[in-house]
Every structure is written in structure tokens, then in C-alpha cells.
C-alpha positions in Angstrom: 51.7 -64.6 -32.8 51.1 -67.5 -29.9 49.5 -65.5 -26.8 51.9 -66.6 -23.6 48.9 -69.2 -22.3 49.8 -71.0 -25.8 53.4 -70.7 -25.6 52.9 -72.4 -21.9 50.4 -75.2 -23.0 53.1 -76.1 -26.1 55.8 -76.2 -24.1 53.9 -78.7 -20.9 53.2 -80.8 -24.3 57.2 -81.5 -24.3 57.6 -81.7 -21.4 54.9 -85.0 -21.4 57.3 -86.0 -24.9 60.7 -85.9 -22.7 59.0 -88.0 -19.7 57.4 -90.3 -22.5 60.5 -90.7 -23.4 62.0 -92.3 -20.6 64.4 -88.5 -19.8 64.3 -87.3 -16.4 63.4 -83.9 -16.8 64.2 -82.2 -13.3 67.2 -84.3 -12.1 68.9 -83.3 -8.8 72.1 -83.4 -9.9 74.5 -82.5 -13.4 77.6 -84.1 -15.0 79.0 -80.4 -15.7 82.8 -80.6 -15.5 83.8 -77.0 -15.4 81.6 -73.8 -15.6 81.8 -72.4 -19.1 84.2 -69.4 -18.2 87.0 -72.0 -17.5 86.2 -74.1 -20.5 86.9 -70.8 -22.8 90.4 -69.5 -21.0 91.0 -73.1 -20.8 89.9 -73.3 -24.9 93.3 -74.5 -26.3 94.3 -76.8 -23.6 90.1 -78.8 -23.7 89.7 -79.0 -27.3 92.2 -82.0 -27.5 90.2 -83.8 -25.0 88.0 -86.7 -26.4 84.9 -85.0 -24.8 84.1 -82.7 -22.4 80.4 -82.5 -20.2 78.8 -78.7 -19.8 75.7 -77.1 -19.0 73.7 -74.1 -18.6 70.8 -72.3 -20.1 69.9 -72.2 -23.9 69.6 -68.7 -24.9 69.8 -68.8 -28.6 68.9 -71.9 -30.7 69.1 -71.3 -34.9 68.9 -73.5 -37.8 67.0 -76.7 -39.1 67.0 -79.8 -40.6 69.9 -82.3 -39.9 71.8 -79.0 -37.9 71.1 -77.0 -34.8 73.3 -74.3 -33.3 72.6 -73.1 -29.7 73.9 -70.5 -27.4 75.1 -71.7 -23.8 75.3 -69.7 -20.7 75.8 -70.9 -17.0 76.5 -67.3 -15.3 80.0 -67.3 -16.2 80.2 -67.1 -19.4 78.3 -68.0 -23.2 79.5 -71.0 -25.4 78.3 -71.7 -29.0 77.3 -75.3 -29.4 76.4 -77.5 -33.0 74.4 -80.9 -32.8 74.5 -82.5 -35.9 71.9 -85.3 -36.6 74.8 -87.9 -37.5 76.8 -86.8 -34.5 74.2 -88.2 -32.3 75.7 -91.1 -30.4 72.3 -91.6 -28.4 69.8 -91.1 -31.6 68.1 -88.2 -29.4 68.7 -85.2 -31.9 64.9 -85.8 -33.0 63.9 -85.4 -29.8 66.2 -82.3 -29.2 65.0 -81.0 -32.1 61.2 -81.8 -31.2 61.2 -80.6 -27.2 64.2 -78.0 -26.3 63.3 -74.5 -26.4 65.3 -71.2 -25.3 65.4 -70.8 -21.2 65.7 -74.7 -21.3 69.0 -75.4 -18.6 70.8 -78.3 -20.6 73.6 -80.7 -20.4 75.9 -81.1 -23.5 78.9 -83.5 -23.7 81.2 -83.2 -26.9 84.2 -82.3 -28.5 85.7 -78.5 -28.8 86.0 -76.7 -31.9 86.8 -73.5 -34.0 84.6 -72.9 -36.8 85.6 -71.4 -39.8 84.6 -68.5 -38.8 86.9 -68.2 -35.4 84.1 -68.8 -33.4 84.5 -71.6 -30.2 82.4 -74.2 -30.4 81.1 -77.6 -28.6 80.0 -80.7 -31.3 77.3 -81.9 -29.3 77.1 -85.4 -29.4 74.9 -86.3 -26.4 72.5 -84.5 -24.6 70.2 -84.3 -21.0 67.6 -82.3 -20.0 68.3 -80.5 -16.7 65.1 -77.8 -16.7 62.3 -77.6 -18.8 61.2 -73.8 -18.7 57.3 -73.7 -18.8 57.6 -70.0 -19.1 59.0 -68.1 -21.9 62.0 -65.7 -21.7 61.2 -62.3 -22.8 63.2 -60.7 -26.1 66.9 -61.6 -25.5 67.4 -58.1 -27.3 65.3 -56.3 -25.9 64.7 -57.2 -22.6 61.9 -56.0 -20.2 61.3 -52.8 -20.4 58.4 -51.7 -18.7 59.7 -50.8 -15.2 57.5 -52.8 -12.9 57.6 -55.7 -14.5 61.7 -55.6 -14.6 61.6 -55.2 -11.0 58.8 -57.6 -10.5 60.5 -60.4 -12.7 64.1 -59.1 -11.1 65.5 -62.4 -12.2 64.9 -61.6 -15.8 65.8 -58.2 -15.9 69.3 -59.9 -14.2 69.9 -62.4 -17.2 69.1 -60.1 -20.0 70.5 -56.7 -18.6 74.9 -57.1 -18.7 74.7 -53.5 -16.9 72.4 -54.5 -14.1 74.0 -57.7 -13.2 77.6 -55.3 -13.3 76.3 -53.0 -10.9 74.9 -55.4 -8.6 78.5 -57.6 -8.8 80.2 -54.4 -8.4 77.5 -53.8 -5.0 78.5 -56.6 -3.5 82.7 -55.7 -4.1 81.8 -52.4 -2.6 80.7 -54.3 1.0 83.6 -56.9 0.6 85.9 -53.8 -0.3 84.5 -51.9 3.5 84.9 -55.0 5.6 88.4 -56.1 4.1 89.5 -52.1 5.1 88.3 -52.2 8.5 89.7 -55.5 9.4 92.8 -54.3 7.7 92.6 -51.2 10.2 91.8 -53.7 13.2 88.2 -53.8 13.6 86.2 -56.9 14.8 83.3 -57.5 12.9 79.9 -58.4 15.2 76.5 -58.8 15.0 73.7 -56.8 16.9 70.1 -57.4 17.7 67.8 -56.1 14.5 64.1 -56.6 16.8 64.2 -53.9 19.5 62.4 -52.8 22.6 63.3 -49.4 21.4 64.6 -48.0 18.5 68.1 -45.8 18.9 70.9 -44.6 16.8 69.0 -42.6 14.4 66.1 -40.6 14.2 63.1 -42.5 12.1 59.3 -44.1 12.1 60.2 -47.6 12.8 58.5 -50.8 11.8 56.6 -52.7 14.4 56.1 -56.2 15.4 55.2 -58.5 17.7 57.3 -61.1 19.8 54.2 -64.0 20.4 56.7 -65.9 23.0 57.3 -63.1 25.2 54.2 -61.2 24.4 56.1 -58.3 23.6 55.8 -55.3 20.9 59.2 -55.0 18.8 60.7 -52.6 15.9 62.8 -53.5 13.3 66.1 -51.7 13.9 67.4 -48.3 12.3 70.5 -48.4 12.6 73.6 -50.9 12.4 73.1 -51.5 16.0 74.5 -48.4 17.7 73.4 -48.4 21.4 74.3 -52.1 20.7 77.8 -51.6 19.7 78.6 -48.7 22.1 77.5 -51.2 24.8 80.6 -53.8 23.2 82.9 -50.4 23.8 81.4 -50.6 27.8 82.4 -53.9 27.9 86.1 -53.2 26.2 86.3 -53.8 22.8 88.2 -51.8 21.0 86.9 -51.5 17.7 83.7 -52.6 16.6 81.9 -52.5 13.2 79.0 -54.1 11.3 77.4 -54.5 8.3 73.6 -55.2 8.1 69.7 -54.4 7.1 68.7 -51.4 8.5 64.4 -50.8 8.3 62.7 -47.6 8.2 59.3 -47.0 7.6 59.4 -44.0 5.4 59.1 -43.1 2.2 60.5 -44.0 -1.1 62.4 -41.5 -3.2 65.7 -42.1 -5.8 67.9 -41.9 -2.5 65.7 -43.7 0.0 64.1 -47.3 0.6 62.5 -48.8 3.6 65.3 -51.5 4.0 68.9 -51.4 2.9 72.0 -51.8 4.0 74.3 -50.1 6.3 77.8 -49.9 7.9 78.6 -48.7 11.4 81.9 -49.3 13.5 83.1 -47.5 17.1 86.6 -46.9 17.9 87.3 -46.3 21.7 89.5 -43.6 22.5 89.5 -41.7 19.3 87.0 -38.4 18.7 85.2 -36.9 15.4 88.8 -36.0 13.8 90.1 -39.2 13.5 86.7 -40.6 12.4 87.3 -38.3 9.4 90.5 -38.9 8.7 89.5 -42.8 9.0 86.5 -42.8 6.5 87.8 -40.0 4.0 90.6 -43.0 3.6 87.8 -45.5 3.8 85.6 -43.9 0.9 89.1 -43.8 -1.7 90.1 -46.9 -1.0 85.9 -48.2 -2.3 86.4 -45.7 -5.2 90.3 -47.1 -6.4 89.5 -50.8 -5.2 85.7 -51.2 -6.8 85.7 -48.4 -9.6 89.0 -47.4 -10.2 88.7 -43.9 -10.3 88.2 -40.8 -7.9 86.3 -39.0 -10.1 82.2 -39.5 -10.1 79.1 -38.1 -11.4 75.5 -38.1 -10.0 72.6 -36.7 -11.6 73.7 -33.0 -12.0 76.5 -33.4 -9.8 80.2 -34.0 -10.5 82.9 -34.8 -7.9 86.5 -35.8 -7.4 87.0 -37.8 -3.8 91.0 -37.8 -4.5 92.8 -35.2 -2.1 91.8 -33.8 1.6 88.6 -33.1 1.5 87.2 -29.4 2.8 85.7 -28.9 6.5 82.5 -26.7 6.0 80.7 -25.0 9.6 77.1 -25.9 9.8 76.0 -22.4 11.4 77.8 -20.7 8.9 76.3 -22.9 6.1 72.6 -22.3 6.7 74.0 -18.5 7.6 75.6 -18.0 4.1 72.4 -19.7 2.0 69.8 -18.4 4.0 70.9 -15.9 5.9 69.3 -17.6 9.2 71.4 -18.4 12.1 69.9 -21.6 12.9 71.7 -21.5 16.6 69.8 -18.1 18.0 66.9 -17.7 15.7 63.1 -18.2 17.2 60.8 -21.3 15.3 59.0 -18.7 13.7 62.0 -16.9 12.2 63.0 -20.4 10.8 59.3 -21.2 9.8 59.1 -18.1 8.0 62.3 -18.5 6.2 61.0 -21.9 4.5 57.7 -20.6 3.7 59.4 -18.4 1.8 62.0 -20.7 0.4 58.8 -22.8 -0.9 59.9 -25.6 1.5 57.7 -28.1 2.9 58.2 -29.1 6.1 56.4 -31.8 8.3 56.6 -30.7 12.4 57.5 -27.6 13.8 60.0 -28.6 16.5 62.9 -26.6 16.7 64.8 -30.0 15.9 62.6 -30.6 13.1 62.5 -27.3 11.6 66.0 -26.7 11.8 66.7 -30.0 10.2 64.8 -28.9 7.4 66.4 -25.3 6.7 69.8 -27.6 6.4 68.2 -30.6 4.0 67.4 -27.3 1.5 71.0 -26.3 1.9 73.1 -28.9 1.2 70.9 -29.6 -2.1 73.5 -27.0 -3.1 77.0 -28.8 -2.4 78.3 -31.1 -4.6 81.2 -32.3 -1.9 83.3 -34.3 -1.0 83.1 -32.1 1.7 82.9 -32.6 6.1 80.1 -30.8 7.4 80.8 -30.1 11.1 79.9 -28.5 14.5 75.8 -29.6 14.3 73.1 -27.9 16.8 73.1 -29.6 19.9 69.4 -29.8 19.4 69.9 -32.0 16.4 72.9 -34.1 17.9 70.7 -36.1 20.5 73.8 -38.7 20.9 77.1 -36.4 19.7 79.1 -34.6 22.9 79.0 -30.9 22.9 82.1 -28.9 21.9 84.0 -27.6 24.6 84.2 -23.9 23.2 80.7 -23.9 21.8 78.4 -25.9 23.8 75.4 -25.3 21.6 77.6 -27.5 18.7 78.6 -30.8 18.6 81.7 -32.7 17.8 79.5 -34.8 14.6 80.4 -35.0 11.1 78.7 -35.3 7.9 79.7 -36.3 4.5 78.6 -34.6 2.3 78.3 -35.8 -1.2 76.3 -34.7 -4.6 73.9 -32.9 -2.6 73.2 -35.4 0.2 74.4 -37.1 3.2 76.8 -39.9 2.7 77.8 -40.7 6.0 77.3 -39.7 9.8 79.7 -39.7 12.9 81.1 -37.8 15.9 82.0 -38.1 19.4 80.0 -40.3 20.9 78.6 -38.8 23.8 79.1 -40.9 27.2 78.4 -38.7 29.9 75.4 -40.7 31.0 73.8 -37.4 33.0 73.9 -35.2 30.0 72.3 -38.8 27.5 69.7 -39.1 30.3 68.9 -35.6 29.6 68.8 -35.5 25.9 66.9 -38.6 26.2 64.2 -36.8 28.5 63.8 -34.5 25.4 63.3 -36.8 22.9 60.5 -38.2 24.6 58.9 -34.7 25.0 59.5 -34.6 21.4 58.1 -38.2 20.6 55.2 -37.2 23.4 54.3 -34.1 21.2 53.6 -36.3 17.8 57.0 -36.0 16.5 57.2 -39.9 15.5 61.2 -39.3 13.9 62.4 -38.1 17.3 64.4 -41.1 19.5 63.2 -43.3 21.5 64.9 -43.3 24.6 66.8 -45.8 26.0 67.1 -45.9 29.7 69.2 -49.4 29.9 71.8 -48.3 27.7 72.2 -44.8 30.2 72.8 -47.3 32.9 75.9 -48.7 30.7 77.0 -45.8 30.5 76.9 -45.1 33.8 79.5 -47.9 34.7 81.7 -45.7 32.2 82.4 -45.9 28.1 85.7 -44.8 26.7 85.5 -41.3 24.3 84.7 -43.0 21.7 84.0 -42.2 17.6 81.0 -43.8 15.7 80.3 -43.2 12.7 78.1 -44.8 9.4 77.1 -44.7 5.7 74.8 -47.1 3.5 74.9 -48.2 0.1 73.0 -44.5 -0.7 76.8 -44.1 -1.5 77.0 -46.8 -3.9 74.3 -45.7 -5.9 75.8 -42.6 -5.8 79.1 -44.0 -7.4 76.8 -45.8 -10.4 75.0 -42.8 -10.6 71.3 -44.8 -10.2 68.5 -45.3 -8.0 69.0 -46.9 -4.9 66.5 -48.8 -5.8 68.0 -49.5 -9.5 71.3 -51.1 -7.4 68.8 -53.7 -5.2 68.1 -57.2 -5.8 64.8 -57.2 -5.5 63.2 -54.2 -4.8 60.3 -54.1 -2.5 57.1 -53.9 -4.7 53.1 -53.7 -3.9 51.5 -56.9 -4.9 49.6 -56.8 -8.1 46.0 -55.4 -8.4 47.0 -53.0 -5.3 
């Protein structure tokens, strides 16, 4: 078997027989008259036509002598063609025959066909190169399959894997899906600065960069710019959403990556209880419009999202697993509880710790279900509860063990955000490099007065969830170390 270096160096050899011959190898533009989709549904209606121009990649070429069949694809769909050698108006089978090889993009003008066999067919009778691959394509049955090198060579793994280039279709019908409901519901769609002076809406290590023109050092943003859009409700709109890249600088596990891509939107003058009603209708309407069906499973986890879903009490939650209430008891109560849980946990701020207890809890719901009234402690941007001032008015969606989505209240009482701010930075001050970063220009917007408002946000975490994969599985192209590192 030809090593790949032999493989290249035969096919540059062709490539110097097709420019010998006069063909230009990498022209700008094609003849193509309709992608090859259309020329199938269309099949009937082409095939008397004198001729017809098409193009796309060879895939499968088979046979010899005076007859060569070929498989076609352009994207949208795969066409058989047959070049004959006495078909050849131009007297360039030879050099068809001599200098095409499979990943070669071609151009193919002929005459439609059914072969005796059913199959539909193009009689080639004239040919152009468009692309001569220098490369080889791996085993069309096969694939890649070594893991790095499918997400390394992500365009490969796309044109040999149907599933993968499913999922990734279906991705992007799951964001057109979100925007087309919230526009529906009378959102405005913006866009919000991703470089930051500080980093708010979430709590996170964020990447940093530097601004040369202003001298200035930046983060990547967290969130789907929340202290941005909350700013849009100061200045009176309405209802606000976006969809963008969020970066954190964390690390990588099956339901986390260091950029992806998030949805936020803020409705003036509605609270946490319209938010749910809002995005338990929002999550159905993705599951009917993009999968057509209510009914999911991921990894261990089965779950129907048809029907009202449940309201579960954090307090009581963490009460009922663990028997710690997470509201009155001391660090060390809550320290000692995860040591002997076997939990690892990574600060020992109240915050931190109690976040922690809660992470091993919800391992242990499989949802749809609200998770509501959150610590204060670990609500730095939620408004408190009126009858239980240590809670907040935030909900979580919970789904197959893990959060799917975050709102509540927005708080806009700018004396009680200057405060929680204040703590943050004791927290950030202290080492804990997740805790927020305050932001003392957007108190002063608040201070000129924001509506009660309800935020709220998910990422594509949920997707994956729905295809039952990897985030990383559902990216384009996954980030990846370079080789040799």
C-alpha cells in the first residue's frame, strides 16, 4: 500500500498532466445549473433536457476500460454519473480517466438517465476540473475514527459522518428555532460588547487581553451581555435578547467548553414567575419545532419536557439529600458534610462551599424541574424575597442532572447591588478568582432607576443534552492543543 507522501506526489503528477493539458485546474467560477438535490426532485421533469451542467465532489469512481461510473455530491445531495469513452464530445475521457481521483470537485454536463437497475444517472459527455485534491480522503466507509484526528480534520469527519453533519444542521435550527420564538413573543434582538473592563453576569475565571490603542487590559465576556442589556432596560426597552459566544477560562468536561454559545433576553416589568412560565414554553416549542418530540434521554437520564413542570425549594433540596440546611449552617458544618460525601471542592467561601453541596445534589434529578428561592449569598444579582430575605427570587432549570438555564428578578435597587458588589470583591480580594467582578458604572445606571425586570439564560449545554452528546461532539470545530503539545 502507497504511504500518504506517495499518494500526494502521484496525484501533484496530474495535477502537472491537467495544466499540460491546457485545463484550468482551480477556476474561480462553475457552470453548475442547479445543486444536485434539485436536479433529483426535479429527476422527471431534467431528464428530457438535451443536457444539463452539475458539479460537486467525486466520492466514488468504479470501473475501467472504455466505462467509468462516479459518485457526485455537492452538500445537497449524491448523483450517480457514467462517462463513456464514445460519449466524449471533447475527446477528454483519456485524460479523465488518467488525472481524476476521489475528493476531486468536478464539473459534468450531460444527459439524465435511469439505468436498468432504477438507479438516476448523468451520461457524462463533457467534463472540467474545478479542484484537484492533493490530499487523499480517508475510507468513505469508515471514516476517521481516532478521536483527535476527527476533531482535528473536523471537515472530514463532516463529509463522511451523515449523523454529525445532522446534529450540527439540527444545532443551528435549534438557535433559528429561539430567536424566531422570542421575536414572535416581541423581543428585539441586540448586540453587546464581548471585550470588557470587567467581567459581570456570571460568576467565572475570565480570559484576558489587551486593548494596544487604549492601553487597556480586557476580558472576554461571560455572559450574553447582562449588565449590558439591563443597561438597554435603563434606557427603556422593553424586551431585549441575544444570542452570542460566551468565553470562560475553565475547564473542559462532556458539559463544559471554554467558548460556546449562549442566549440571554430581559423583560421589564415582569419577575422570576413569568420568566418561567416564558422559557418552560420556550424549551417545547425547541423540542416540537427541532426534534419533534418531548421526550429525551441523556446519558443515564430520561425526561419528558411535555406538561408543567415541578417547582423544587433549594433549602429543602440540599436539606432532604444531605440533611444540611445550607441557609443556617456554619462553613465547617458544610465542609464537613462534603468531606464526607467524598466531594472535592476548590475554596472555602461560604458562596463557594455552598455552591458545591448543591452541584452534588442535583446530580440526582433528572427534571424538567424549576429549582427556586437560591441563598442570597449565591444570588449576587437576583432581588431578595420579600418573606425570606436570605432567598432570592432566581430560577434554575434543571435538566438530566444539570443546569439548563438561569434567571430571576433582576435586582435594581442600586444600594443593595452596590453592596453585594462590595462583597464580591472581598471574595475576589481573598483568591476566589470565580466571584464577580464588580461593576461600579452599571450601579450608577441603576441609580437613575431600572424597571423590575426578569433575565434569564441557557446555552447550547441544552442542545447537547437533546442529542444526547458532548458538547463538544455538537461544535464545529472544537478547540484543540496544537500538535506535539
Amino acid at each position: 500500500m502507497a504511504s500518504l507522501e506517495e499518494l500526494r506526489k502521484e496525484r501533484l503528477r496530474k495535477l502537472e498532466i491537467l495544466q499540460e493539458s491546457g485545463m484550468i485546474v482551480y477556476p474561480s467560477l462553475s457552470s453548475r445549473e442547479l445543486p444536485l438535490r434539485e436536479v433529483i426532485n426535479r429527476f422527471d421533469e431534467l431528464s428530457k433536457q438535451k443536457s444539463i451542467i452539475v458539479a460537486g465532489r467525486i466520492l466514488a469512481l468504479r470501473g475501467q476500460g472504455a466505462i467509468l461510473f462516479l459518485d457526485l455530491y455537492d452538500g445537497t445531495g449524491r448523483l450517480q454519473g457514467l462517462f463513456k469513452a464514445d460519449s466524449d464530445s471533447n475527446n477528454n475521457f483519456e485524460l479523465f480517466n488518467k488525472t481524476v481521483d476521489i475528493g476531486d470537485f468536478v464539473e459534468l454536463k450531460g444527459t439524465l438517465f435511469i439505468t436498468k437497475r432504477g438507479e438516476k444517472t448523468l451520461q457524462v459527455s463533457e467534463w472540467k476540473m474545478l479542484t484537484k485534491s492533493i490530499q487523499p480522503l480517508p475510507d468513505k466507509w469508515h471514516g476517521i475514527t481516532d478521536e483527535e484526528t476527527r476533531y482535528r480534520k473536523r471537515y472530514l469527519d463532516i463529509l463522511f459522518n451523515p449523523e454529525l453533519r445532522g446534529i450540527l444542521e439540527k444545532k443551528t435550527l435549534f438557535w433559528d428555532v429561539t430567536r424566531a420564538f422570542m421575536k414572535d413573543k416581541g423581543f428585539f434582538e441586540v448586540e453587546t460588547p464581548t471585550l470588557e473592563l470587567t467581567t459581570g453576569g456570571a460568576e467565572a475565571h475570565p480570559f484576558q487581553t489587551h486593548h494596544r490603542d487604549f492601553d487597556l487590559d480586557l476580558y472576554l465576556r461571560i455572559s450574553v451581555g447582562e449588565l449590558w442589556q439591563k443597561r438597554l432596560m435603563v434606557a427603556g426597552f422593553e424586551k431585549t435578547f441575544e444570542v452570542g459566544r460566551v468565553y470562560r477560562n475553565e475547564g473542559s468536561s462532556p458539559n463544559h467548553l471554554q467558548e460556546f454559545t449562549n442566549m440571554e433576553f430581559y423583560w421589564a416589568y415582569a419577575d422570576y414567575e413569568k420568566g418561567m412560565r416564558l422559557t418552560q414554553e420556550l424549551y417545547q416549542t425547541i423540542a416540537e419545532k427541532v426534534f419533534g418530540t418531548m421526550k429525551f434521554t441523556t446519558g443515564k437520564y430520561n425526561y419528558d419536557l411535555s406538561g408543567d413542570w415541578p417547582q423544587i425549594d433549594y433549602q429543602e433540596e440540599v436539606l432532604r439529600q444531605t440533611g444540611i440546611d445550607v441557609i443556617t449552617a456554619t462553613k465547617e458544618i458544610i465542609i464537613a458534610k462534603l468531606k464526607d460525601l467524598g466531594v472535592v471542592y476548590d475554596g472555602n467561601s461560604r458562596e463557594r462551599l455552598t455552591d458545591t453541596l448543591w452541584k452534588y445534589c442535583r446530580k440526582n434529578i433528572s427534571g424538567p424541574v424549576f429549582l427556586i428561592n437560591h441563598p442570597k449569598i449565591i444570588s449576587p444579582l437576583a432581588k431578595s424575597m420579600q418573606n425570606r430575605p436570605d432567598c432570592t427570587e432566581r430560577f434554575q432549570i434543571i435538566i438530566a442532572g444539570a443546569e439548563n438555564g438561569n434567571g430571576y428578578s433582576e435586582l435594581n435597587n442600586p444600594i443593595e447591588q452596590r453592596k453585594r458588589f462590595e462583597e464580591q470583591r472581598d471574595l475576589l480580594l481573598s483568591g476566589d478568582t470565580e466571584a464577580m467582578m464588580p461593576d461600579w458604572e452599571f450601579v450608577e445606571a441603576l441609580e437613575h432607576g431600572m424597571p423590575p425586570t426578569c433575565g434569564f439564560g441557557f446555552g447550547e449545554r441544552l442542545f447537547s443534552f437533546m442529542v444526547n452528546k458532548p458538547v463538544r461532539e455538537t461544535q464545529f470545530f472544537p478547540l484543540l492543543k496544537p500538535k506535539g503539545l
